[in-house]
N, C-alpha and C positions, 0 to 999 in steps of 0.2 A: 941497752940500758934496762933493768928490772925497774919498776915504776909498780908502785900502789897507789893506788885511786883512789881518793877517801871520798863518800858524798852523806851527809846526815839522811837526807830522804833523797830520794831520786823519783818523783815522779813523773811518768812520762809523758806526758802531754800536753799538761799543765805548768806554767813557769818554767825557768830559763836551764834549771838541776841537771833535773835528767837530760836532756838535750845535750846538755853540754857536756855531759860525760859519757853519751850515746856518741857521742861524735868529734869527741877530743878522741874516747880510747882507738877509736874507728884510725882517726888518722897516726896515731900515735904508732901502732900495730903494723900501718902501711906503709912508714918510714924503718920498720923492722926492731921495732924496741917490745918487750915483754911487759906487758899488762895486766893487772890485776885487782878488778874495780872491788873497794869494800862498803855496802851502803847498808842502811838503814831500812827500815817500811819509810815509804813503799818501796821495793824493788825497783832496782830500772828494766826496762823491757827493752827487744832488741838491739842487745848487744852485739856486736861484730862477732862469729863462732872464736876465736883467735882469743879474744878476751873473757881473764877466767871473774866469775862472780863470789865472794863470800859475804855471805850473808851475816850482817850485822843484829840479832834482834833483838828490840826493844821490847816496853809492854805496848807499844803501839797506841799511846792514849789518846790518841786525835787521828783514831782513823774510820776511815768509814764502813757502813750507815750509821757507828755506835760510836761517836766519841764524847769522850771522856768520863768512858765503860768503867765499871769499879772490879779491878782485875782479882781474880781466884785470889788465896790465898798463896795456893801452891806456883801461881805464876813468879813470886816474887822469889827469886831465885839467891840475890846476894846482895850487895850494901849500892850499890847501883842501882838497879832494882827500887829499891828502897828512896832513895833519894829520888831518884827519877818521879814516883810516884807521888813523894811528899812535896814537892816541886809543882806539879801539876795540881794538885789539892788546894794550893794555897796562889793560887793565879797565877803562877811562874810558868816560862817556858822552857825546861831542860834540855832538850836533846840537843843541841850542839856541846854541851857540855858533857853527857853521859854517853852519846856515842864514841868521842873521841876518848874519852876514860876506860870504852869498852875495845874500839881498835887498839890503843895502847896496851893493853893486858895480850888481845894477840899477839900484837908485832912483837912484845917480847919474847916471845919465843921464837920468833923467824925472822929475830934481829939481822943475819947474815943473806937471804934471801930475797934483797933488794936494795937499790943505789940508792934511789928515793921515795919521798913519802910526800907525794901533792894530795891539798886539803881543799876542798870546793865547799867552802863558805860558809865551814862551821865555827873556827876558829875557837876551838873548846881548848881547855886546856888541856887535857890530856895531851893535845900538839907537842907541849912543852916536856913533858916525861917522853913522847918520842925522842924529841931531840934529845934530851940527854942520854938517850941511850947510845949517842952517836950515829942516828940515822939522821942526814941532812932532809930539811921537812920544808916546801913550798906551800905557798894558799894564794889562792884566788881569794880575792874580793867585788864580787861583781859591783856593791856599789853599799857605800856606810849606810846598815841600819838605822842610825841614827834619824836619817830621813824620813824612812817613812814612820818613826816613832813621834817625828813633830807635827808630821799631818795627823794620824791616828789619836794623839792625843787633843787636838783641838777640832776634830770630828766628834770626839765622843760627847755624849751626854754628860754633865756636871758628877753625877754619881759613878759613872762608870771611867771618870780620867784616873784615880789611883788604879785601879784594875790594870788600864792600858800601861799604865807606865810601873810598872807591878810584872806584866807580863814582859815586858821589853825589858827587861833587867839585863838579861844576857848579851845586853849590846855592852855593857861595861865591862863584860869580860872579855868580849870580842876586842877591844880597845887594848886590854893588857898584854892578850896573845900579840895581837898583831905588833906589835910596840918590840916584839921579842923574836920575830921572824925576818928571819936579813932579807929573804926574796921575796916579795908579794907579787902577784901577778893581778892586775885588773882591765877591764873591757873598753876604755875611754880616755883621754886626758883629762875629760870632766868628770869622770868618779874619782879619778887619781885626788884631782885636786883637794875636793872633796870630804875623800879617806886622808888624805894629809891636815887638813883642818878638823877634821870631825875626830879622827883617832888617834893625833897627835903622832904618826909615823912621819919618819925622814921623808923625802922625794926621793933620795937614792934609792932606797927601798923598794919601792912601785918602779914596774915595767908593766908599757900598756900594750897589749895585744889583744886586737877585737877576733872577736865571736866569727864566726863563718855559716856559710850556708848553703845548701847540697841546691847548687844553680840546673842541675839536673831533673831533679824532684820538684823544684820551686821554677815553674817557670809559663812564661804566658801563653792563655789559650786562645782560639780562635774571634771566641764568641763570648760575651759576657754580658749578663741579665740588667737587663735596664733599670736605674736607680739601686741598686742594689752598693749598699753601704756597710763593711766590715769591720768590726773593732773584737781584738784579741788580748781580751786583758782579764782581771782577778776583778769581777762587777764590781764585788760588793768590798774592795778597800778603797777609800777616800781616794789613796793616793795617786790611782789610775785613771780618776775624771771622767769614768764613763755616766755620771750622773748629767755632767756639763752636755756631753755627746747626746744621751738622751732629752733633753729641752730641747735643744737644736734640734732634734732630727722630731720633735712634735709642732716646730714652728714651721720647718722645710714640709711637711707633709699637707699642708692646708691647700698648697700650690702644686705637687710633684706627688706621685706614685713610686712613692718610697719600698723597699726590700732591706732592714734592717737585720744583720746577721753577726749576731753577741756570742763570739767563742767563749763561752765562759761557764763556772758552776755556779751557780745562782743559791744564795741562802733562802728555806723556804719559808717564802712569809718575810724574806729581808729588804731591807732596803730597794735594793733593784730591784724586785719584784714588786715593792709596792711602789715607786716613782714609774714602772710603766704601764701600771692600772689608772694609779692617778693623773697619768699624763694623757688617757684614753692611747695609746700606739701599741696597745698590745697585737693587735690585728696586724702590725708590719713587723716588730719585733718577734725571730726567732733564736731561740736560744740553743747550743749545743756544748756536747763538753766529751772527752776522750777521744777523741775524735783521731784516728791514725794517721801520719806523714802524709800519705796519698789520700786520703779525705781534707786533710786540711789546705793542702798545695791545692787543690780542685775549688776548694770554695775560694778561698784568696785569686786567686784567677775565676773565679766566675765576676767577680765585685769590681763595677764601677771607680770605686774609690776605696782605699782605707783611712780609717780613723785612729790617732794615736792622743787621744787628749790627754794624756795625764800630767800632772801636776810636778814629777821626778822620774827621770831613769838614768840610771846606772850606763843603758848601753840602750840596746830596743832589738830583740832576737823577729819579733814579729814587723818590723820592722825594714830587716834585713829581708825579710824574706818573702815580704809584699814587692819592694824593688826587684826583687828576683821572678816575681810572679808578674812584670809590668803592671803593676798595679799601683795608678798614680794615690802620694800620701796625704794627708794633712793630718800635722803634727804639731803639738804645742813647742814654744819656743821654750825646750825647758829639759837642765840635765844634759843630758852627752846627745838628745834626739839632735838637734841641729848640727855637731860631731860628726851624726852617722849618716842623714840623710843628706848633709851639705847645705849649701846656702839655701833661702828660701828662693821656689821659683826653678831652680836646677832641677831636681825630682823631686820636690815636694812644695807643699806653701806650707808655710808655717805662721799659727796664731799665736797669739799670749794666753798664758794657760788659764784656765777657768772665765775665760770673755766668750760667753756666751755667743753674744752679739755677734761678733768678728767671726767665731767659729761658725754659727748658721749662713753667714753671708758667704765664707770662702767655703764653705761645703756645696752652698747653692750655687755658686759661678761656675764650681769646677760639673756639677753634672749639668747644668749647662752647655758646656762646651767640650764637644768631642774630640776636637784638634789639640785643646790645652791637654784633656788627658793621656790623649795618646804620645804628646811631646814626652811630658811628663813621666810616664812609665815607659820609655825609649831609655828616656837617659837614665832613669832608674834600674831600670834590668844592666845596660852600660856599667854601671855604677857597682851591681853587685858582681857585676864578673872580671871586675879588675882590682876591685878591694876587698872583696871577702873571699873568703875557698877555707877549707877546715885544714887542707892538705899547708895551707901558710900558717894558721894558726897553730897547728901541731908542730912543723919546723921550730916557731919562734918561741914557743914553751920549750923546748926541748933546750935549746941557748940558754933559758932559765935555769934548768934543770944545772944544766952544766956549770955556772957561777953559783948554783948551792954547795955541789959537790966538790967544787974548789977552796 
């Protein structure tokens, strides 16, 4: 099967993108189908040699150290371009919208040189000009925007809520696309549910195949650094409650020799930067970010415990891949986490999301207790090696692929 890969950004090592299209095309390639990922800035990195890249480019206006740089003249090449640009000027966020406007103008020309055309989670309309060219078009929907636009908006400051909901405009596009695409593909029954209420799609529609993870790379080590506490999330959006994790881990450290290890990029001068001055933990709070496959599988297996507080997910890639690392969780009760990591108690405890309270006390039991951990990350490693693999989630897209194409 010819398959085009659509990704608006792909980046690699931050959130759920790139991964997921480092390691879809990965298996997709190993089942013998032909590959051809199209993205956005940022690029994705380590692609499988098999799989070919073309390069999508934007004016890149949120990217780093300079965004939302005021681009040449001469950068602005056509009416996309343009829109893209006027977009971002007026608090809008474009690019699901202008990349798949800008893949569409390709694929018309190489209309005949592919079966399908899967879409990872841009849901731009141009999707819809693919389709009518007569190329059957699939999307992932890892989990309805809409969510995290109701935490984001009652986060922000009284002045800055039209902003937020201003910038999140393009979830009502994502709504109409989706509404118009017969195969969706998503990570959980509870983002299913979810994307069926929040963007008004059928249930026929939605097929859920969870995420995977390389039990090879992710897996546990001998020795693991005392008290040492891991949470891999986006600090500084509401929605991931690492502000909750941090209170907790300044009330656990009064008692315990804490090693708190925040995968994350940190805004300077943001939020989480200043809740962990103000919270005096700067001294156990270390923070990292880019961090490669095998630097990140090494720290997750160095850690005690992970941390997943957040307040919604779709699925939980970091998640997956703590269990893979015997590295016992504690996860809010909330979104598809309880989905992925099973009942509370099985491999993980799981709190009520933003209770503080509860969450210090079962963070504190579990470094406590050597035996609970290691029950714990037993059946969690268990758990990843009989439910997740990429080599299954590629199989079961591909079923998808084949009822587009029908």
């Amino acid at each position: 099967m010819r398959i085009a890969l659509l990704s608006y950004r792909s980046k690699t090592h931050c959130g759920g993108q790139g991964v997921y299209v480092r390691h879809l095309s990965r298996g997709l390639v190993e089942l013998g189908h032909d590959v051809e990922v199209f993205s956005g800035q940022p690029y994705p990195e380590g692609l499988d040699p098999r799989v070919r890249l073309t390069k999508v480019p934007s004016l890149d206006l949120y990217r780093e150290p300079d965004p939302f740089r005021v681009p040449r003249p001469s950068e602005i090449r056509d009416r996309i371009d343009l829109l893209e640009l006027l977009a971002t000027w007026t608090a809008a966020f474009p690019e699901p919208r202008t990349f798949t406007m800008r893949v569409a103008r390709l694929l018309a020309a190489r209309r005949d040189e592919f079966d399908v055309v899967h879409d990872n989670q841009s849901l731009g309309t141009g999707l819809l000009d693919i389709a009518a060219s007569g190329l059957p078009v699939v999307a992932t929907v890892h989990h309805p925007i809409t969510r995290d636009k109701v935490v984001d908006v009652a986060a922000a400051r009284w002045w800055r809520k039209p902003l937020v909901r201003r910038w999140y405009g393009f979830a009502e596009m994502q709504k109409q696309v989706a509404r118009q695409i017969p195969e969706l593909l998503t990570v959980s029954s509870s983002s299913a549910t979810d994307i069926a209420d929040d963007f008004g799609v059928a249930p026929g529609q939605l097929h859920v195949v969870p995420l995977g993870v390389d039990t090879e790379l992710f897996t546990p080590a001998p020795d693991r650094v005392s008290g040492r506490i891991i949470a891999i999330a986006s600090a500084d959006v509401p929605l991931k409650g690492i502000s909750h994790l941090l209170h907790a881990v300044a009330r656990l450290r009064v008692e315990r020799n804490l090693d708190v290890q925040l995968v994350s990029k940190l805004e300077p001068n943001g939020p989480t930067e200043k809740l962990i001055a103000e919270l005096g933990i700067s001294d156990i709070v270390t923070t990292s970010s880019g961090l490669s496959d095998s630097e990140l599988a090494e720290l997750l297996a160095s850690a005690e415990v992970a941390c997943i507080p957040s307040l919604y997910e779709g699925f939980s890639l970091p998640a997956v891949e703590a269990m893979a690392s015997g590295t016992p969780i504690v996860a809010s009760r909330a979104g598809a986490l309880p989905e992925v990591v099973g009942p509370d108690g099985e491999c993980a405890r799981l709190v009520k999301p933003a209770d503080v309270d509860e969450l210090t006390a079962v963070l504190g039991q579990l470094l406590d207790s050597p035996l609970e951990r290691h029950r714990l990350g037993a059946a969690g490693r268990r758990r990843a090696l009989e439910v997740f693999s990429w080599e299954s989630v590629a199989a079961q897209t591909v079923s998808v692929y084949k009822r587009a194409i029908c």
